[in-house]
Each structure stands twice: as C-alpha cells, then as structure tokens.
N, C-alpha and C positions, 0 to 999 in steps of 0.2 A: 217643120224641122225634120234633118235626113237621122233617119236611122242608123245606129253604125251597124254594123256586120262584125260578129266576132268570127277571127282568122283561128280556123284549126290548125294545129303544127303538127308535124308526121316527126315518129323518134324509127328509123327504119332500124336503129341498132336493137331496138325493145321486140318489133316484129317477131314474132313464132310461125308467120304465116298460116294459120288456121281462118283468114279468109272471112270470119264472123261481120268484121267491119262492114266489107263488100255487101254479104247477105244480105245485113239491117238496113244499109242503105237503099238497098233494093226494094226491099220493101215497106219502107216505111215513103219512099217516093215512086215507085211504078206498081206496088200492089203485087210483085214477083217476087221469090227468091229466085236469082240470077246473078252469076258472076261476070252475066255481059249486059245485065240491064242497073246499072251502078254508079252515081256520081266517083265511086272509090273504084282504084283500079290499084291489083296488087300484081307483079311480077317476080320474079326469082331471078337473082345474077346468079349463073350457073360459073360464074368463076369465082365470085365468094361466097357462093351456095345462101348466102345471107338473101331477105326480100325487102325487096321496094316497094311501098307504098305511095300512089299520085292523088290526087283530089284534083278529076275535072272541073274547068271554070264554070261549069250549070252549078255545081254547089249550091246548097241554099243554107248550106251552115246552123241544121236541123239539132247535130250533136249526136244523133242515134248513135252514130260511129262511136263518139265519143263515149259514149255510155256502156257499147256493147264490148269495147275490147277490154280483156281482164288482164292484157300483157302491157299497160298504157303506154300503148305505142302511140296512139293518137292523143292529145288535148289543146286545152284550150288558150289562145297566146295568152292570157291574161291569166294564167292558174299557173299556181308553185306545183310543180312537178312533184314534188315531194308530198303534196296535200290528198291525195287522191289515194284509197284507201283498196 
C-alpha cells in the first residue's frame, strides 16, 4: 500500500520573512542552519516588498516548517487554517 504524502501550502500574504522556516528545515534535514542548505527557499519581491516562499521538489514533507512558523504562513493541505493556534 503507497503512502500518501501530505502537500504543504505556502500563504506568501502571512509571510514576515523572518526566514525561521528555512533554518528548521535545514536542520532538521542536512544537520546545518543554512539558508542555502534548505528544502525551503524564501525570496523578497522588492517591487511589492512582500516575500515568497518555494518548497523544493526533494521535500520530504517532514512539517518542521510547518511547526516552526508562528506567522502560519505555511500548513498543511488538509488543516483549517483557522485551527492552528
């Protein structure tokens, strides 16, 4: 029987850009804090000054991210956005 994989959703309007996401994933998968060793890649559009958040396809849909951001910008397809505390 396959596994499913649950799909993280990125809310880039929630982003603060404080980058935490990136860290966690860093190290909870390459044993680094590193914002270039990261399934999570954040950027800045410097024309709406607002940040983007990507999810490389190595993902392993671990959730760190999903735990470590307090501005929930990230969660999970199957969770009420609203539930999350």
């Amino acid at each position: 029987m396959e596994k499913k994989t649950r799909k993280i959703l990125r809310s880039n309007e929630r982003c603060a850009g404080c980058g935490l996401c990136v860290l966690t994933c860093s190290f909870f998968n390459f044993g680094v804090f590193g914002m270039s060793r990261s399934f999570m890649r954040l950027e800045r559009d410097d024309r709406t000054t607002s940040f983007v958040l990507s999810i490389d396809d190595g993902c392993k849909s671990c959730g760190e991210c999903v735990r470590a951001c307090a501005y929930k910008a990230l969660r999970w397809e199957d969770e009420d956005p609203r539930s999350r505390s």
